[in-house]
N, C-alpha and C positions, 0 to 999 in steps of 0.2 A: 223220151230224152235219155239220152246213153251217160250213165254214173260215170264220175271220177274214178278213175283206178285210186286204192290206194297208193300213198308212197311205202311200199314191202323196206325197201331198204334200209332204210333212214326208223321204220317199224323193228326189224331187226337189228338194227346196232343199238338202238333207245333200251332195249329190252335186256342185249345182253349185257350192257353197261350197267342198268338198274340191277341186275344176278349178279354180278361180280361186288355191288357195295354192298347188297345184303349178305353176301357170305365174306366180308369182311375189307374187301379192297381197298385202299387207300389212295395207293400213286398207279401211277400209269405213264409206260413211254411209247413214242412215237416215233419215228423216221418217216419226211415227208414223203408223199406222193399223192398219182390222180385217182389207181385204182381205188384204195383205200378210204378214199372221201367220205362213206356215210359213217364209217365208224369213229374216222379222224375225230367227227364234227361233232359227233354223242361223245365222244371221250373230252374236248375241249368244251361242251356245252352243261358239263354235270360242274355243279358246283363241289358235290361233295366227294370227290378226288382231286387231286395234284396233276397235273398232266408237265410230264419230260420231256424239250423236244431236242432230238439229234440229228445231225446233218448225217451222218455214218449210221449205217446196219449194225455196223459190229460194234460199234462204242455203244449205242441204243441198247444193245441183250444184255453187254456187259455191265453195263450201269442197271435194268433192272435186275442183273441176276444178283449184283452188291446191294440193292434194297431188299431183295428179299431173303437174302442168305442173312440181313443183319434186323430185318423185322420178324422176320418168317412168317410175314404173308405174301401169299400169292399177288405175282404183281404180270400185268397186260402188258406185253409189246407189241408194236402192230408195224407191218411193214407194206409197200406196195406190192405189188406182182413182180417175175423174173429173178434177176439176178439179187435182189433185195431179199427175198427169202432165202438165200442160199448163203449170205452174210448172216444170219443167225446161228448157222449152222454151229459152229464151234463154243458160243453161251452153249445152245442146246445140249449139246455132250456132255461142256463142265455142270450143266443142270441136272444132268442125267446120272451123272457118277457121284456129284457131291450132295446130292437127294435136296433141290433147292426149288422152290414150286414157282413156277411159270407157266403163267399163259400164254404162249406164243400165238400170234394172228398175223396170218399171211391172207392178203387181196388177192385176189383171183380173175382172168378172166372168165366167164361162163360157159360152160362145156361146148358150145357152140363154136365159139372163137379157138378153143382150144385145137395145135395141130393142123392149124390150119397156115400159120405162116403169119397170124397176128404177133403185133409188136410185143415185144417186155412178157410175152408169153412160155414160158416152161412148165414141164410136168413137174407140177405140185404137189399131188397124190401120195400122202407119206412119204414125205420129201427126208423127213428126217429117221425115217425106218426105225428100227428099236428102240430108237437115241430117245422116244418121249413115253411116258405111262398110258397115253391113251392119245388116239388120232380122230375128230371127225373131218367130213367132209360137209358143211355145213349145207351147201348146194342154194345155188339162188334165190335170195328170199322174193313169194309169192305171197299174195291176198288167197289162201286157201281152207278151206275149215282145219281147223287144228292146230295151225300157224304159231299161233300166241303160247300156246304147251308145249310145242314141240321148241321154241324158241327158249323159253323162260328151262328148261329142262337142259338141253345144252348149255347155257350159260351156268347152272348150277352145278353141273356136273363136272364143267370146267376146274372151278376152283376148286369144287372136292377133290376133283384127282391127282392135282395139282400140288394138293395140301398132304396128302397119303392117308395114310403110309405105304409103302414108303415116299417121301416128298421128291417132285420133281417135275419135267415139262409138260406138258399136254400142247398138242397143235389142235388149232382148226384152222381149215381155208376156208376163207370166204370167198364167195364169187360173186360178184355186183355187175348187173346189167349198169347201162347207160340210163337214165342219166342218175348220177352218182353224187348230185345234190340235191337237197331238197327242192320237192317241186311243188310244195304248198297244199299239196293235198292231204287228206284225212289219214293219218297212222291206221294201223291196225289194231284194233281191241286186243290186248293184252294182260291183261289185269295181273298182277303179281298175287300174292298171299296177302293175307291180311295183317298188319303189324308190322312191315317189313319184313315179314319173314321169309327166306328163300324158299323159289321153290321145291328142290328138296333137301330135309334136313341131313348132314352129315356127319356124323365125330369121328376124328384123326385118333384112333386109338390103338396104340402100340400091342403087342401079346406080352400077357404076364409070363411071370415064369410059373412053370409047373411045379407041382411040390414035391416030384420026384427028381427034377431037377435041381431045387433046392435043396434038398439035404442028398444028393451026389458031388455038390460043390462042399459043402459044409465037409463031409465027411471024408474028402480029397484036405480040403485045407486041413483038418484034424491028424490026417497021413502027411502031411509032407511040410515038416519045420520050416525047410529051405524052399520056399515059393517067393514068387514074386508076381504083384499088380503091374500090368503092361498096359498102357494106353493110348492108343493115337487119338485124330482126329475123329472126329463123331464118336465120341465113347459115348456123349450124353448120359453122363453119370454127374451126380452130384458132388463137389471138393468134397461135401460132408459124409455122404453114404460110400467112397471110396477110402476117406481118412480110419473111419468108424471100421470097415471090414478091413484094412492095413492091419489095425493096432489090434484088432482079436486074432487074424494072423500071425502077425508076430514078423509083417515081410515088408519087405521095400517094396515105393511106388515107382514105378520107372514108367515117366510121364512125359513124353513131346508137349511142348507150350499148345501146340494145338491143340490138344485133348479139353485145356483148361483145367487140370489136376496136378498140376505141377506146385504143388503149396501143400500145406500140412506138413508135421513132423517125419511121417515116413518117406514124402518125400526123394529120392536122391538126382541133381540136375547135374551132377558130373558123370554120368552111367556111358557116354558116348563115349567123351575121353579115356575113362577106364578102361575101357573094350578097347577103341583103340591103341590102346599103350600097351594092350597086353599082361594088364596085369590082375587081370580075374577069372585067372583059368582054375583055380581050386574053389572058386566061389558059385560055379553054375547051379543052377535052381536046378531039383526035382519036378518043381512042377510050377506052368504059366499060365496065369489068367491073364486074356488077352482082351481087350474092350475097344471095340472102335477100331480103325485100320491099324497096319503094320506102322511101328515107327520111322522116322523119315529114312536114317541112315542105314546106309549099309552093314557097316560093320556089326551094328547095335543087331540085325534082325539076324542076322548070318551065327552070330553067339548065343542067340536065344533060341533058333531053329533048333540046336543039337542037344534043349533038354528033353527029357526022357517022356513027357506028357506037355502036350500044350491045347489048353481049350479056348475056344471062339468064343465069342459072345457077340452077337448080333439083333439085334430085332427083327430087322427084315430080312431076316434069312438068305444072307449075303455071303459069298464063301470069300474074305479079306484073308485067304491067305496065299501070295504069289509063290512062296516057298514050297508050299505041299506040305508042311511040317507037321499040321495040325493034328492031333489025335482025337479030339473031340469037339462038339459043335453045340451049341445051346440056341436056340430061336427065342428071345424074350426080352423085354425091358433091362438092359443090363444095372442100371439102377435097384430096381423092385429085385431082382436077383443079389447084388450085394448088400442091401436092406435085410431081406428077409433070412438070407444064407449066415447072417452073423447070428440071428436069433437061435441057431443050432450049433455053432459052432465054441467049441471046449478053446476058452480066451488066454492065450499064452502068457509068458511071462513079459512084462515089456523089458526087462532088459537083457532078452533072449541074443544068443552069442551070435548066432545067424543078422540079426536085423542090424545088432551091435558093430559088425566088421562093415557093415556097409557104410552106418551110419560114420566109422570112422574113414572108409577110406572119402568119404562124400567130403570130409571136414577138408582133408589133409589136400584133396584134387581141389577142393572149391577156392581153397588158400591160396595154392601154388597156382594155378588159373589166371586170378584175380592181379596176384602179384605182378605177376608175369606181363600181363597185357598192361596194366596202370604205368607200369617200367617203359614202357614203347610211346615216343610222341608225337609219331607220325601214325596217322591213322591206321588199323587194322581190323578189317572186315566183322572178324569175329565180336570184337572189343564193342563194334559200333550199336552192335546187334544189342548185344551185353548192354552197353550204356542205357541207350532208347528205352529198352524196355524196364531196366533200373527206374529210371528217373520219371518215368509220366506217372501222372495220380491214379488214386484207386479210380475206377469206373473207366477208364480209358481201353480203345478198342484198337490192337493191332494186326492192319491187313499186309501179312508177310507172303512177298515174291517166290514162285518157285525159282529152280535153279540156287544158287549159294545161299542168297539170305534165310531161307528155311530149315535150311542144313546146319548155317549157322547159329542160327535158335534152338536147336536143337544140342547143339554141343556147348555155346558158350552162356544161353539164359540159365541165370541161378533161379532158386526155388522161390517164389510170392505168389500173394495172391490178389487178387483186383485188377485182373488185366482180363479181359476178353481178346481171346488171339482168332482171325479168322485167316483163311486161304483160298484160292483154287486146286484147290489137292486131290478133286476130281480125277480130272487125268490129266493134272500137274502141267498146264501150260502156261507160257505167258501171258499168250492174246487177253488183248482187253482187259491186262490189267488197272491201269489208269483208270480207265471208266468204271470197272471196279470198288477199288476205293470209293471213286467219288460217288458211287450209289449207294456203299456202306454210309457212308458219311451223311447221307441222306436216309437212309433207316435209321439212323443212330440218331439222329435231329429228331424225327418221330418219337423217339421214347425218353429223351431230355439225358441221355447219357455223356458222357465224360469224351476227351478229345481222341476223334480218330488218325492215326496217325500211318503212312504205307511203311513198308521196309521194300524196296527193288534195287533193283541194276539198272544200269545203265542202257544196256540193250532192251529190257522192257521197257523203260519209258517211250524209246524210239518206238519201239514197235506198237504202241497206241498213244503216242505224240497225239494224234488228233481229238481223242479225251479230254485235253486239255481244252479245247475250243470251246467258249465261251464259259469256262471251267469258275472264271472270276464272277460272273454275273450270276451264277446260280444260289448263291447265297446258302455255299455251303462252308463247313469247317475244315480244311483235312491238311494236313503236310504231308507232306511226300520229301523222305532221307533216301538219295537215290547214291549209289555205292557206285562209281565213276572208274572205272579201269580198264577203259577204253575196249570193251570188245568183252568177250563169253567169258565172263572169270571160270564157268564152270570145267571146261574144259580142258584149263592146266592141272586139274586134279585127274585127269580120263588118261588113260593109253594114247590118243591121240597126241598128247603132248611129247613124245617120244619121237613124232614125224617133223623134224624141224621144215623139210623141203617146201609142204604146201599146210604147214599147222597155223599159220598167221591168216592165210588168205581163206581156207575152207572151213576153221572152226572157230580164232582170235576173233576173225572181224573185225579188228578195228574201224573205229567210225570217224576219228578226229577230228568229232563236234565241239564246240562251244553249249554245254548242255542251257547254260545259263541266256545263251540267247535265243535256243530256243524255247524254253520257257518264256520270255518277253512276246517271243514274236506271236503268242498265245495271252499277252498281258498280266502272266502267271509270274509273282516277282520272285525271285530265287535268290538267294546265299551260300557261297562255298567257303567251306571252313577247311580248312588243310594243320589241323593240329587236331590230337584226340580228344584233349581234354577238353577243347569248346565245342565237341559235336552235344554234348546234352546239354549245355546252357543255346545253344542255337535252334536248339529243337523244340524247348521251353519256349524260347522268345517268339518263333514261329508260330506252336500254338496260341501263345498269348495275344500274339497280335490279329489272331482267328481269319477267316477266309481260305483260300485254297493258296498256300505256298510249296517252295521248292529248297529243298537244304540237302546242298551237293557237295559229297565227301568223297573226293580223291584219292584214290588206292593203285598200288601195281601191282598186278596180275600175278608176275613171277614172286616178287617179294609177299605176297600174299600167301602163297603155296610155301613160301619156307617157312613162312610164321605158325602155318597151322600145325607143320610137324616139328616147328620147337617147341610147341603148347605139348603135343604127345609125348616127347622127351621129354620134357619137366614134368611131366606126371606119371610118366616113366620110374 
């Protein structure tokens, strides 16, 4: 009598499902289809995960790349075969640049069918080329000796890679024969480790710094009064181990909100506008500690480029600097690095005249700033930014839009702290920012934190409007302040705005939506406020009232663009 084949397939999704909770998993999304049926079925049959599901490829990556950028764990997407894989594409890049750990799973057909003219069939085969830290090709699961280890080892290897360092994609294709449901037969012996343990063990662990490295920075800050702490996004340094190494310098922190170092006494969050206004050309540093990427704006990197020594600081050995400017390069924990670098270093005076002039011009901009935009009662971009992030509680998480609103955090958020700021600042696009947020929003529910809230435009909501779909039912928290000025605000800042003949049609854009009913027609309820001063009581109310809302702030384009350089004039 001829045995039961096992069912391989339905063996191998069991298996890698079970690898992915013991090295830490939690949620998981989905985008329907047929190819992908055994592992659909294991991911919706474990109890001890979340399962997401999304009608769109691209809202699916984008929502788990916002849970895992705001849990930081590695979180499973899984998509059918064809053109469905090729819609993850662009998560996969902002995964790949902003170090965010994904398991990407793309269905396959089986090499057989491949090339041959079968349906929903494309070459899959490191579909995403560099864009991921590690690619298998999983290859159709078989009843063969070895099966169960070579299974359980892929699925661990998964998330390790996923996790880093440095953190970021990993693909596997899977390829599923027919039939791609369960067929009632016997699994495949599997056994996992004992205790839940994965099969194999890995620790995410960053490089220290060297101690030769450490006392070269100690002994550069000891040489050079006039330095300055620089920070972007992924500094991953501590407010406290950057405050502590400031005040034994003796220098200012000049901190993008992304960084999350923008608080403490050395502090300064008018350093944009100063640059911009031109009025700290006797003030340039000797020497830059740089942590995490460049800062957002132009001006700010462009005045920092031309001091005399500027060093990196990376962990993963990442060259962030687009300029070339750099003169030096450190590979290590940039934390453990300003920790250990202040234990050698000869601790200034704190009311040193260098930290002093900053500290004043920071009073004197922050004032005139403030004044300046509170005086205005028709909304203004800047102001809005400003307000938002003013007014929410400690513990609260903001996921800010590329294009203007980051720009504008950058120039008009004053110094605090108890904010967690996040981004796509990867390689800075819009896509899939809705789904975004609402996947932060959902990591952030995970660890019982404070209200998440977006900052966008107007043209990114459009361009993942379908984010929103069924955005109500997910029982999540988030508001979304969407900055309404009909078309690219960014672009009346660019040289293009100079081309009045075709500057409306090929870079404006205008949309002249009703942003508000689209929002409804997604059951997503929305409010426009068109005075400045009730955008932060409306944004309050919004979150209070909790679920996913819409608070839409009406701005003009061109009136926008004169505002920002009466702000440089008066700090001028």
């Amino acid at each position: 009598m001829t045995a039961t084949p096992a069912d391989a397939n339905t063996s191998l999704a069991r298996v890698l499902v079970d690898e992915w909770v013991r090295g830490g998993v939690r949620e998981a999304v989905l985008a329907p289809g047929s190819r992908s049926a055994p592992l659909a079925l294991a991911l919706a049959a474990d109890d001890r995960l979340r399962l997401h599901m999304f009608l769109d490829e691209r809202s699916a990556s984008f929502f788990a790349l916002g849970v895992a950028k705001a849990s930081g764990r590695a979180v499973p997407v899984l998509c059918t075969s064809g053109t469905a894989a090729a819609n993850f594409h662009p998560a996969v890049l902002e995964a790949r640049h902003a170090r965010v750990p994904l398991i990407v799973c793309t269905a396959d057909r089986p090499p057989e069918l491949r090339d041959t003219g079968a349906g929903q069939t494309v070459d899959q085969l490191k579909l995403y080329g560099d864009a991921v830290r590690w690619f298998a090709e999983v290859g159709a699961p078989e009843d063969v000796p070895g099966a169960g280890q070579y299974w359980r080892s892929i699925g661990a290897r998964s998330w390790a890679v996923a996790l880093g360092p440095p953190a970021g994609p990993v693909h596997l294709n899977l390829a599923f024969r027919e039939p791609l449901v369960p067929t009632g037969a016997p699994v495949v012996a599997a056994p996992g480790r004992a205790g839940g343990a994965p099969w194999t063990q890995a620790a995410a662990r960053v490089a220290q710094p060297h101690p030769d490295d450490v006392l070269a920075l100690a002994q550069a800050v000891d040489a050079h009064a006039r330095g300055v702490l620089v920070a972007g996004w992924g500094a991953e340094v501590s407010p406290a181990a950057a405050a502590r190494f400031a005040k034994a310098a003796g220098w200012p922190v000049l901190a993008d909100p992304l960084s999350g170092l923008r608080c403490g006494p050395s502090a300064v969050s008018t350093y944009d506008p100063l640059m911009r206004a031109g009025v700290l050309g006797d003030e340039r540093p000797d020497f830059v500690v740089q942590i995490g990427a460049p800062l957002t704006n132009r001006p700010a990197r462009e005045w920092l480029d031309q001091s005399p020594f500027r060093l990196l600081v990376d962990p993963h050995g990442q060259w962030l600097d687009p300029d070339r400017s750099a003169t030096g390069r450190v590979v290590a924990d940039a934390d453990a690095l300003l920790r250990t670098a202040v234990d050698h270093v000869c601790w200034r005076s704190p009311d040193g005249q260098w930290l002093d002039r900053w500290r004043s011009a920071e009073a004197q901009a922050r004032s005139t700033i403030d004044a300046l935009l509170d005086s205005w009662a028709a909304p203004f971009e800047g102001r809005v930014v400003r307000d938002v992030a003013a007014c929410l509680p400690d513990s609260s998480t903001i996921v800010v839009g590329s294009s203007m609103p980051v720009r504008d955090a950058e120039s008009f958020v004053a110094a605090r702290d108890g904010l967690r700021w996040l981004a796509n600042r990867g390689v800075n696009g819009i896509d899939g920012f809705v789904s975004t947020i609402l996947g932060v929003a959902r990591g952030v529910a995970a660890t019982a934190a404070g209200p998440v809230v977006g900052l966008l435009g107007d043209l990114t909501l459009l361009h993942d409007a379908g984010g929103l779909l069924h955005a109500a039912e997910r029982g999540l928290n988030a508001t979304l302040v969407v900055l309404d000025n009909d078309g690219g605000g960014i672009f009346s800042f660019l040289p293009q705005a100079a081309l009045p003949d075709h500057f409306e049609t090929v870079f404006g854009t205008p949309h002249g939506l009703d942003l508000a009913a689209v929002a409804a027609a997604y059951g997503v309820p929305a409010t426009r406020v068109e005075k400045a001063a009730e955008v932060a009581p409306a944004v309050l109310g919004a979150v209070g009232e909790g679920g996913v809302r819409i608070v839409i702030v009406p701005t003009d384009r061109e009136e926008n663009v004169q505002r920002h350089r009466d702000v440089w004039d008066a700090v001028r």
